[in-house]
N, C-alpha and C positions, 0 to 999 in steps of 0.2 A: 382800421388797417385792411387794404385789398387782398388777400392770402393768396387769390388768384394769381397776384403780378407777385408778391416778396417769398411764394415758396420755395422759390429757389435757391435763396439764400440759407436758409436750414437744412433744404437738400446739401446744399454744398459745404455746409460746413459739417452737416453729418458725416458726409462722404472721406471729406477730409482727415476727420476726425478718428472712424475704421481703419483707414488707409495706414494712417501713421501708430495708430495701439496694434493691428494686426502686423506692422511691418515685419519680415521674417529677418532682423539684424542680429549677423553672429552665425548665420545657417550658410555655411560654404558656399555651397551656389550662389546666395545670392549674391552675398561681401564680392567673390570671385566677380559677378557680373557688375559690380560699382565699380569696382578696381578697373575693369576693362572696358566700362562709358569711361573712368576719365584717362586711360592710356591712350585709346583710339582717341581721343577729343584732345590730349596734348598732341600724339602724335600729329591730326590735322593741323592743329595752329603754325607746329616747328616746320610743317613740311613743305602746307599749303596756300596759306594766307599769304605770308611775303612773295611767296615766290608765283602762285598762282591767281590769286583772288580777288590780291589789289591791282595788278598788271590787267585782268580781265574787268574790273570796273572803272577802270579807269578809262579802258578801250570803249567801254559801252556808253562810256560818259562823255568821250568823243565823238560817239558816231551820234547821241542828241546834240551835242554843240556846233559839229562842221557840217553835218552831213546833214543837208537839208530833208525835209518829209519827202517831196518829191524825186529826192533823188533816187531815195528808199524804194518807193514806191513803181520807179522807171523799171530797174531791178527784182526785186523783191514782193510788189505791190500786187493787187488782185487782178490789176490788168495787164501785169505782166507778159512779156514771151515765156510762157510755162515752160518751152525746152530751155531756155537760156536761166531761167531762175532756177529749178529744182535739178539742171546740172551744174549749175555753182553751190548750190546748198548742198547736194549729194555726197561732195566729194572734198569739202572744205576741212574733214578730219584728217585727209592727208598732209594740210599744214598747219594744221593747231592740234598738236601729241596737247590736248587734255583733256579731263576727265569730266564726269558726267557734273559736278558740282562748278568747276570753273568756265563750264560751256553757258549756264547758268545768267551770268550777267549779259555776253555777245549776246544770247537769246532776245534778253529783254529790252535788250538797245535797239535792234532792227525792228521788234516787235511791236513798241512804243512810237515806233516814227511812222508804222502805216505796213511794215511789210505783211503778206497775206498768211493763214495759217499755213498752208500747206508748206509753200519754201520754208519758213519759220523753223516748222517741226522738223523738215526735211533736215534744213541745216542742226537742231536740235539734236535729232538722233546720231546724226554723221560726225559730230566733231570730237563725241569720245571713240565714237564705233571703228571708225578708220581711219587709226591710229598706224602709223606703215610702218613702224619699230613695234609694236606693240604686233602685227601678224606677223612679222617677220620672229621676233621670238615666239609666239606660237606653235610657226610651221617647222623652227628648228628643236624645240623643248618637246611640242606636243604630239608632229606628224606635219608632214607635207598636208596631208589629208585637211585635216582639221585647219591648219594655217589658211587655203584655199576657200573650205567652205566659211569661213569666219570674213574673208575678205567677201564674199562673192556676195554672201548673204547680208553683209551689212551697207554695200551699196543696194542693192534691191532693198531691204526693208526701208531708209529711208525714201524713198522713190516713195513707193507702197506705202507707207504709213503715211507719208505727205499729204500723197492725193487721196488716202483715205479720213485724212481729219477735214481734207478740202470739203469733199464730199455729203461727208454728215452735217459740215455746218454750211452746208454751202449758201441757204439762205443769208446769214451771215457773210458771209464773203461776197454776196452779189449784193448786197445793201451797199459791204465798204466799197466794191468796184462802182458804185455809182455814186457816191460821195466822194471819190478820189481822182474820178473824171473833171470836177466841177471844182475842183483845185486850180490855180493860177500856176503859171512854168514859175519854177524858183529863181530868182536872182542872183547869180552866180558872184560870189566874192574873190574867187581865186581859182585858178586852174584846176579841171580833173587832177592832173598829175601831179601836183603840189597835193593834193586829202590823200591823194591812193600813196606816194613816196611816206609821209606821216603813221598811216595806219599799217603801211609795210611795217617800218622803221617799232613802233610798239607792241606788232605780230612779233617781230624776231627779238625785242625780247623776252618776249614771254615763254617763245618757243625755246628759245636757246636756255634762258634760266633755269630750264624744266627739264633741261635735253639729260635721258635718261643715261647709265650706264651700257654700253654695250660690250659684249664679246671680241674680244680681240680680232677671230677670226670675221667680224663684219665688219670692214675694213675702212667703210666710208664713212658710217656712225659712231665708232669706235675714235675714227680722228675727228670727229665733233665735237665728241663729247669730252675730251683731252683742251680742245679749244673752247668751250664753250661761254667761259666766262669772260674772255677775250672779247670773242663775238658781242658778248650782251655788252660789254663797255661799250663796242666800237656803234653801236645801233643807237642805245642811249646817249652819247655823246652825238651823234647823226640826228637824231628828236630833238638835243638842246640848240644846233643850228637853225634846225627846221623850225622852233619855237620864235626866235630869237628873229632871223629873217623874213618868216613869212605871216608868223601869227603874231608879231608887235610885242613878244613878251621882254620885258626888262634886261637886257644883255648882264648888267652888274649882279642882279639878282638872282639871275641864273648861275654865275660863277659863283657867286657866294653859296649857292646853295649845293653846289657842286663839290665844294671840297671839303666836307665830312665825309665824304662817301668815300673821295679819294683817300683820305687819309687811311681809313677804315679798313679800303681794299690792299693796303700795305703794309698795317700794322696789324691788322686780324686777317690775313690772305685766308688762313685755315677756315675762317669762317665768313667764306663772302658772302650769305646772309644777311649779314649785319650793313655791306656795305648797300647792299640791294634796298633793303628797310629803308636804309637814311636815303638813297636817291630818292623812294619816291615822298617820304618827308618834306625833303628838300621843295622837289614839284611842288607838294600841294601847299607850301607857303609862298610859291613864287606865283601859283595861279589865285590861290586867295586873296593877295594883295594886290594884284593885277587891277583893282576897280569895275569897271562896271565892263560888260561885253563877251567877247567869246570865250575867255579865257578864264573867268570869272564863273560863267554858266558853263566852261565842262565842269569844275571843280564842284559846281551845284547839282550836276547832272549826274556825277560820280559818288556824291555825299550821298543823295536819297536813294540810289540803288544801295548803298554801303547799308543804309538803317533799314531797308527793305529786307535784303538778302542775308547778312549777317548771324543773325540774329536766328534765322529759322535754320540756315546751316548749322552753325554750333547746338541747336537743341536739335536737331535730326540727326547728328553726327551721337550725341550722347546715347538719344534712343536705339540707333543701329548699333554701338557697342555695348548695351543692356542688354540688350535681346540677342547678340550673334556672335558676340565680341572680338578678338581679331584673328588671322591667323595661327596657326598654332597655339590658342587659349581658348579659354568656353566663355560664352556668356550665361545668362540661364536657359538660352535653349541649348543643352547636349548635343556639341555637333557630332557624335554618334548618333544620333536621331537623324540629322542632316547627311548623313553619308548613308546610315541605313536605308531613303527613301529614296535616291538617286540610282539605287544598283538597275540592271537593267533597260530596258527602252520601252514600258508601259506607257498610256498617256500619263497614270498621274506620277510616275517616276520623272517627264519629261513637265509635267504641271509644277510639281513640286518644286525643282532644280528651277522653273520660271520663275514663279512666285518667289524662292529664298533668293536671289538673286537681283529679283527687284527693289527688294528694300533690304540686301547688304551694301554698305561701301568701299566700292571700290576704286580706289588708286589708282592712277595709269599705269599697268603692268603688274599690279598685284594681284590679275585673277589667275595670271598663268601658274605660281606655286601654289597659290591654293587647289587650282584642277587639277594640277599634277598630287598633288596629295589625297584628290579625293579619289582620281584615277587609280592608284594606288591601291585604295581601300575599297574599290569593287566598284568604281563607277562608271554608267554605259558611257559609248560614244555619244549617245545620240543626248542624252542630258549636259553633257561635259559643253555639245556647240548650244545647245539651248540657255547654258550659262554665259556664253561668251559673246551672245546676239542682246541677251537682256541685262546682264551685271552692268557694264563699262554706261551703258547709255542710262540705267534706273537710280535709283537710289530714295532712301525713304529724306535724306536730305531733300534732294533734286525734290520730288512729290511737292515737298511745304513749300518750295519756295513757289514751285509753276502753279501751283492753287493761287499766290498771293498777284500770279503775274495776268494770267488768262482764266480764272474761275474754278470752281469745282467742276464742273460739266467736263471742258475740256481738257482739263488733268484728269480726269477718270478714263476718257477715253482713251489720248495717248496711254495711259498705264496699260491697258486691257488692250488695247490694240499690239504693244508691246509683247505683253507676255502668251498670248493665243496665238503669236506669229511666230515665237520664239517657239513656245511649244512644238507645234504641229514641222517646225523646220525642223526642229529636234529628232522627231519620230521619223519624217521624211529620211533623214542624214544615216540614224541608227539604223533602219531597216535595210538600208542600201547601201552604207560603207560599213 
């Protein structure tokens, strides 16, 4: 026997072994922190999955099936108009309110057909960060102040973090600009305006699905959100023409799979969740059966993101609620330890609030009660914007999956580029406001 190659099998099961005779079960903190991996991890599935997860892989699983490589690349690509790519990447979380885990699958859909890192990341960081309900209650909960620099600062940082992942790998990036020269022009199957009406049409409802609660007194959001569920019908019912007309899918089979939902949505109104579930069921038996071709390979293109992504979400969602656990409850790190290190605007006061921020998870709109609670219990300004530049766009979910998508190298970097920008804004923001 070679001990050199099978000692890690003894290793591992020694390890294993310690782990579970030392496990500390029965000792409050800990029980306290399982109980709150699996609150936060139900909480994810009831909240996110339906209404977030699958609407976003499924988008991404379109943009490989319609959206040709070059098209990607026209846009998007290393030889891009650098102004025209990384100001539509920039500014893209002004119409997609979500959050750092659902931006997750769009990432790896444009990212898979050739787009360059730098748009990539840019679009990356911008689609939790500038979220336009999400400052607009900032700047009304938290300060004009803070609302402002949380907008200003998360268009600059994607810009800046963009062209600074460009930059480090840019060897990489001038290899793909010259293998994506040498590409043939794509053969066009259907109108620009027929793919862009499509991915409108699946945009709105994933955004309206999502569309948060608003205050009464914001008068435009607030009638949104009273309609929302309207909207996602009337969008969704918009995609089943669009399907049926222009992409060949089965008109019969589209109806038939159509009316569980409806039923669904009239006899559990209180819980349109349910109806939302069975539409996209519905979908993915009607593109499964579809036979061979476009409609066949989104559903394929959807499936292997689903077994890719899934999987590292829900265990990154467990370990963030072990280690941090939700709002108002402890995990086993004491978030009195966590409120104790944030008071004032030192670097590692402004380090620290980086760092725990990067790998908590955050919900769209669930950092503003948390800040306000930590603001509360003594926490500077200048940490409070350093949480609100690095939470929305980090997460130790988000980490696992970008490791599985662009490498270790590259996920380290975005991380650390994250959190040292967020930082030093931090200190910048506290010393001055």
């Amino acid at each position: 026997m070679n001990w050199k190659e099978e000692w890690k099998w003894p290793a591992g099961f020694a390890g294993v072994f310690f782990l579970f005779y030392f496990l500390p079960v029965g000792a409050p903190r800990f029980d306290g922190a399982v109980t709150e991996a699996l609150e936060l991890t139900r909480w994810y599935v009831r909240e996110h999955v339906a209404l977030c997860l699958i609407p976003a892989l499924f988008i991404a699983g379109g943009i490989s099936a319609f959206v040709s490589q070059a098209s990607v690349m026209k846009y998007f690509g290393a030889r891009a108009n650098k102004v025209l790519s990384y100001g539509v990447a920039s500014v893209s979380g002004a119409i997609l309110a979500v959050c750092s885990c659902t931006v997750l699958p769009l990432f790896a859909g444009i990212y898979k057909r050739g787009a360059g890192l730098g748009p990539a990341i840019a679009f990356l960081y911008s689609g939790p960060a500038i979220n336009v309900l999400a400052i607009v209650l900032t700047a009304r909960v938290l300060g004009f102040e803070l609302g402002a620099a949380r907008a200003a600062g998360a268009v600059v940082f994607s810009l800046v973090i963009g062209l600074s992942m460009h930059f480090l790998f840019r060897r990489e990036e001038t290899a793909k600009a010259a293998a994506q020269a040498e590409l043939p022009e794509p053969v066009v199957t259907r109108p620009l305006w027929q793919t862009s009406l499509y991915f409108a049409s699946m945009a709105a409802v994933l955004v309206f699905a999502n569309w948060a609660k608003a205050d009464p007194s914001d008068a435009v959001f607030h009638a949104l959100y009273r309609v929302k569920w309207p909207l996602t019908a009337f969008f969704a019912a918009a995609l089943g023409f669009m399907l049926k007309g222009w992409f060949g899918a089965d008109g019969k089979k589209l109806l038939l799979a159509s009316l569980p939902a409806i039923a669904l949505a009239f006899y559990y109104s209180d819980l349109p969740v349910l109806s939302f579930a069975a539409g996209f069921i519905g979908l993915s038996w009607v593109l499964n059966s579809s036979g061979e071709g476009e409609l066949a390979d989104w559903f394929g293109a959807a499936w292997d993101l689903s077994k890719q992504i899934f999987p590292l979400l829900i265990g990154g969602v467990l370990v963030s609620g072990f280690l941090l656990g939700r709002p108002g409850h402890e995990g086993v790190i004491p978030s009195a330890w966590v409120a104790g290190a944030v008071g004032g605007n030192s670097l590692g006061a402004n380090f620290f609030a980086s760092v725990a921020a990067a790998f908590m998870y955050f919900a769209t709109l669930t950092e503003i009660p948390i800040l306000q609670g930590l603001l509360g219990s003594g926490m500077g300004k200048g940490p409070a914007l350093t949480l609100l530049l690095a939470g929305p766009a980090l997460s130790l979910p988000g980490m696992l999956v970008l490791r599985s998508v662009m490498g270790t190298k590259k996920t380290a970097a975005y991380v650390v580029l994250v959190v040292l920008m967020s930082t030093f804004s931090g200190m910048f923001y506290g010393a001055y406001f």
